[in-house]
C-alpha positions as CSV (number, residue, x, y, z in Angstrom):
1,X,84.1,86.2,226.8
2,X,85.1,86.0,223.2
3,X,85.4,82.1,222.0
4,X,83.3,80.8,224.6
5,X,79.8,79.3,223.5
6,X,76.9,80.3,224.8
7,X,74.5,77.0,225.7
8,X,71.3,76.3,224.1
9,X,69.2,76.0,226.8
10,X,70.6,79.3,228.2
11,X,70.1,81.1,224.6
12,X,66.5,80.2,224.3
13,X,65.6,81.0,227.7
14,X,67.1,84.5,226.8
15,X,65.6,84.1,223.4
16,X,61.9,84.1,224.7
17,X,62.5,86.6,227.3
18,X,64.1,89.0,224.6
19,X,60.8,88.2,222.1
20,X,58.0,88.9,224.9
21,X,60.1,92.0,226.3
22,X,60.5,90.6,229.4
23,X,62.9,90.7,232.2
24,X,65.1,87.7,233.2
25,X,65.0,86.6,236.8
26,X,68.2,84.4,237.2
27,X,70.9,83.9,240.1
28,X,73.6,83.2,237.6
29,X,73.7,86.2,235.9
30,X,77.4,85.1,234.3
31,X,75.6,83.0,231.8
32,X,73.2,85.8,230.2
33,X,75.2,88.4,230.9
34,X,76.6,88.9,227.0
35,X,73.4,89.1,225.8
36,X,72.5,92.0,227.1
37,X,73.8,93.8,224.5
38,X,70.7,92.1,222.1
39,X,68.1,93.6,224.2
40,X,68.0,91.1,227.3
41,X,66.9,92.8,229.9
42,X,68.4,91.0,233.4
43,X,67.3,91.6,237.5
């Protein structure tokens, strides 16, 4: 969603995940969903 900022808490969580190649667990998949296209990997 173009304009819309992404939190900070959210963007580290997906940070770290990212880093340590790991997969993100998460029942609100709305929030992280952008940032799959940086290499987050969500279930």
């Amino acid at each position: 969603e173009e304009g819309r900022l992404i939190e900070d808490a959210d963007l580290l969580i997906a940070a770290t995940a990212i880093s340590k190649n790991l997969v993100l667990w998460t029942e609100n998949r709305k929030h992280f969903e952008r940032l799959t296209n940086y290499g987050l990997k969500l279930l």
